[in-house]
C-alpha positions in Angstrom: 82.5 111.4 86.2 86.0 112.5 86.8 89.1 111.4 84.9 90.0 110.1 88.6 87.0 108.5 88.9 86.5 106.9 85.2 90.6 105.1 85.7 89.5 104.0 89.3 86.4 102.2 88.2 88.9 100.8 85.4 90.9 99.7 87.5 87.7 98.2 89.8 86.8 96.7 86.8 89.6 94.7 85.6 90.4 93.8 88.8 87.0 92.2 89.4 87.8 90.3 86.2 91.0 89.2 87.3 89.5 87.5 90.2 86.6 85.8 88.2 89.1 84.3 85.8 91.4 83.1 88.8 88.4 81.4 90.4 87.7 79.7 87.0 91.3 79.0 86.1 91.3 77.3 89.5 89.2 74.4 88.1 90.5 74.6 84.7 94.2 75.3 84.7 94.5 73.7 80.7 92.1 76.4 79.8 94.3 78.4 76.7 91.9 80.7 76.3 91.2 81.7 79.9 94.5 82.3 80.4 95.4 84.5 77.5 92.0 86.4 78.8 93.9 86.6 82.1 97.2 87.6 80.7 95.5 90.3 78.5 93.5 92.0 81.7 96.5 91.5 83.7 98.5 94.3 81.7 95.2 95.6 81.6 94.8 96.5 85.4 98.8 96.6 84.9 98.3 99.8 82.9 95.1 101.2 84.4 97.2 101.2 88.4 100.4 102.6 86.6 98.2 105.7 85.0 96.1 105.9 88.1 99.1 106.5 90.3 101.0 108.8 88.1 98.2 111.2 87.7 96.4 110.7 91.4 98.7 108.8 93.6 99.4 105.3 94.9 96.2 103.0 95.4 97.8 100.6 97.8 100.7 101.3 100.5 102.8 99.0 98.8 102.7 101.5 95.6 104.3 104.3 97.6 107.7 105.7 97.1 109.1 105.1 100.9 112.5 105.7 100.3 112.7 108.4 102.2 109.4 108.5 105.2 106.7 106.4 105.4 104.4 108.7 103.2 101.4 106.7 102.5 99.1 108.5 105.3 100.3 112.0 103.9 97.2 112.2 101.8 94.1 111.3 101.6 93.5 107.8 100.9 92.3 106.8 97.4 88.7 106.8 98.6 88.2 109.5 99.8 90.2 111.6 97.6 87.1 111.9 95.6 85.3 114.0 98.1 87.5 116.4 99.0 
């Protein structure tokens, strides 16, 4: 798999996390440990997204530098960078 590809499925992967732990810390919002878990995949995913975008480019419009033109339909969106 390509370095693109390994920090995308990282970034999949905490992400999928993420969610799982917001569903559970919806029905237990005391939980300490759940929310340290949360915290620690948050910077996580944080990290993963900042690497991704530095090396490949944004994943989500809101990650693109606009300060200029719109330039988020420039390139190739993240999935389908892969195949090309």
């Amino acid at each position: 798999m390509s370095q693109r590809g390994e920090l995308l499925q990282k970034v999949q992967q905490y992400d999928f996390m993420l969610y799982e732990l917001q569903l559970y810390l919806n029905s237990h919002p005391w939980c300490k440990s759940a929310l340290e878990t949360y915290k620690k995949y948050k910077k996580m995913s944080d990290d993963a997204k900042k690497q991704y975008t530095e090396k490949f480019g944004a994943l989500r419009a809101e990650d693109t530098n606009t300060e200029s033109s719109w330039n988020w339909i420039d390139s190739p969106w993240p999935w389908e960078r892969e195949a090309n």
